[in-house]
N, C-alpha and C positions, 0 to 999 in steps of 0.2 A: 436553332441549329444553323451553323453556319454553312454555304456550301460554297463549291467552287466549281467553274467551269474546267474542263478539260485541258482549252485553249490559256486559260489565264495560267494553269500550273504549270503549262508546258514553258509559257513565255517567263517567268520569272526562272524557273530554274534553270531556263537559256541563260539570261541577263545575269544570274550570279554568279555561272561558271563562264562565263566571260569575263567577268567582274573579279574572280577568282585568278584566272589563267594571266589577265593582265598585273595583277597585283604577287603573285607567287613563281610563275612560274621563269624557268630559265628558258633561254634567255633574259637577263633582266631587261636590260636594251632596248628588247624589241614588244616589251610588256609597256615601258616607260615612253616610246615612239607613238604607242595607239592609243595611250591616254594623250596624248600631245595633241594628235590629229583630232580625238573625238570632240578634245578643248574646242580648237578652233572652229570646228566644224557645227559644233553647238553655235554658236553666234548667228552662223548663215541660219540653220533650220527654225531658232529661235527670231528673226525675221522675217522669213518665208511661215513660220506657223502666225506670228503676228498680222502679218498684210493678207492671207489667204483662208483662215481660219476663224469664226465667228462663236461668240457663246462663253462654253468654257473651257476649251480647248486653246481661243485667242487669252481669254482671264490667264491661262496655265503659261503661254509664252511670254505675254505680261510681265508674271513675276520670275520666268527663269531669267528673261532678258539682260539682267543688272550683273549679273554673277561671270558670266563667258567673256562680257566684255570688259569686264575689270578685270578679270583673272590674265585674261589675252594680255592683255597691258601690261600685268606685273610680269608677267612671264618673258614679252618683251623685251621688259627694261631690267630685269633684274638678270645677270647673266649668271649666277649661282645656279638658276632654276632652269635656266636653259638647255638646252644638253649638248648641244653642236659648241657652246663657248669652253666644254670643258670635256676631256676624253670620257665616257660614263663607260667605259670599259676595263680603262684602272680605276671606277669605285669600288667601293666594297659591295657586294650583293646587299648589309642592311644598309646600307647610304640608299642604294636606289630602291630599294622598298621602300624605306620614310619619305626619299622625294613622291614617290608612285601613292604613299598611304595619304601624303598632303595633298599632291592633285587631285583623287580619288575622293578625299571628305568634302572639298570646295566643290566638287562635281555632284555628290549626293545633297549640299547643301542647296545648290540651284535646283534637283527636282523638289526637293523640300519646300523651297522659296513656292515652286511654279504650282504644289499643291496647295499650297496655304492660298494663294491669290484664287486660287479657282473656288475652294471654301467659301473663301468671305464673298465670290461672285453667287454661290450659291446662297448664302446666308444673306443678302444683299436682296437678291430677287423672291425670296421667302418673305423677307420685310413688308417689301413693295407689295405682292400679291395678299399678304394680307391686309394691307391698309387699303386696298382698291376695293 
């Protein structure tokens, strides 16, 4: 049987109705603004978990590391994607959902990334311990 802590169900149903509110809710704008920020903002904490962080916690910033800062780039350079290049107030509400749902899948894609690396660090040191 499976269980769950208290703490973990409270944290994930925080994180989806965040997740939610940023992705649905109107203002679109200001839903599209805090994905923008968390992009960038991932890049710093995904260095700071790198250099400060040891185990699998470092394994996990590891592999989100590749994703924030390619994404920062295209986002960058591509002024489509931008929002200050273009008024995101005459879009249409699903224009800036689809941009909000593309930033959003590249974003679950890097927790994705940052669990699979911590796997294979756990799979990795399973190896090792038993060949020792």
């Amino acid at each position: 049987m499976i269980q769950f802590r208290l703490r973990t169900l409270l944290i994930i149903t925080a994180a989806s109705a965040v997740m939610f509110w940023a992705l649905f809710a109107p203002p679109q704008w200001l839903g599209l603004g805090a994905i923008y920020a968390l992009y960038f903002l991932l890049a710093a904490a995904a260095v700071s978990g790198i250099v400060y962080h040891r185990g699998y916690w470092q394994a996990f910033f590891l592999g989100v590391m590749p994703w924030p800062t390619i994404g920062s780039i295209a986002v960058w350079w591509n002024t489509h994607l931008w929002p200050l290049s273009s008024n995101v107030q005459n879009m249409l509400d699903g224009q800036v959902i689809a941009l909000k749902s593309f930033l959003m899948i590249a974003l679950l894609l890097a927790i994705t990334s940052g669990l699979v690396s911590a796997g294979i660090r756990c799979w990795a040191m399973s190896l090792q311990r038993r060949s020792d």
